[in-house]
C-alpha positions in Angstrom: 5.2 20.8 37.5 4.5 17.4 39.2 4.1 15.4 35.8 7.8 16.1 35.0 8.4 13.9 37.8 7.2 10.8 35.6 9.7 11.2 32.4 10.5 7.4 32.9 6.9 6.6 31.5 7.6 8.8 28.5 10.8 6.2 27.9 9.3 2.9 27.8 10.1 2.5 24.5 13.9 3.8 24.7 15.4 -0.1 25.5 13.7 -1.5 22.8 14.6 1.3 19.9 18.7 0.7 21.9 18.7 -2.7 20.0 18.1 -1.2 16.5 21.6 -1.5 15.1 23.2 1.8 13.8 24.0 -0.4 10.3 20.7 -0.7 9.8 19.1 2.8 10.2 22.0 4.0 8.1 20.9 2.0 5.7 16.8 2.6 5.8 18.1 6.3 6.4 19.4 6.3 3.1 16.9 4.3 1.5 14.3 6.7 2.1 16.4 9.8 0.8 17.2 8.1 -2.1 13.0 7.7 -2.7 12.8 10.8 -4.2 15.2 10.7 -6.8 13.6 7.2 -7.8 10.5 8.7 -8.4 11.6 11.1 -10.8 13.1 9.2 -12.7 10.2 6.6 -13.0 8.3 10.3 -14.0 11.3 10.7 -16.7 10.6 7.2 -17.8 7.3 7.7 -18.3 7.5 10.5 -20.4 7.6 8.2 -23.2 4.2 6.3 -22.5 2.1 9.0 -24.1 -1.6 9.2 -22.8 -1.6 6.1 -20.9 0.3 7.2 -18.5 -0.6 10.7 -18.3 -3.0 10.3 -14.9 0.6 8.6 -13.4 3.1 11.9 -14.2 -0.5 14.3 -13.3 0.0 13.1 -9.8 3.7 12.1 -9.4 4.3 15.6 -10.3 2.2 16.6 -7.9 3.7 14.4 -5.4 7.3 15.6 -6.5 6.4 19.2 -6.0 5.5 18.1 -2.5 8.7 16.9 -1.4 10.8 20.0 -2.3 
């Protein structure tokens, strides 16, 4: 297969993502797995709103059911 022969083009972005320190993808890393938990309990929260917010816990839950 001749096009395995040009990998390196498949890598042009490998120097630049080198740079990214480790610190900070740790930390984004566990920033985004901490976004689910964050978002129920904003739906907890807003429990308590009544009607107003019922359009907000319709789709949240939704969205929550998604990520499981």
């Amino acid at each position: 297969m001749p096009e395995l022969l040009d990998f390196d083009k498949d890598l042009i972005h490998l120097e630049a993502a080198s740079k990214i320190p480790l610190k900070a993808l740790a930390e984004e890393m566990q920033a985004v797995s901490k976004g689910p938990e964050k978002v129920k309990q904003e739906l907890a929260a807003a429990e308590n709103d009544g009607v107003i917010s019922s359009g907000f816990r319709k789709g949240f839950t939704i969205f929550i059911l998604g990520l499981s």
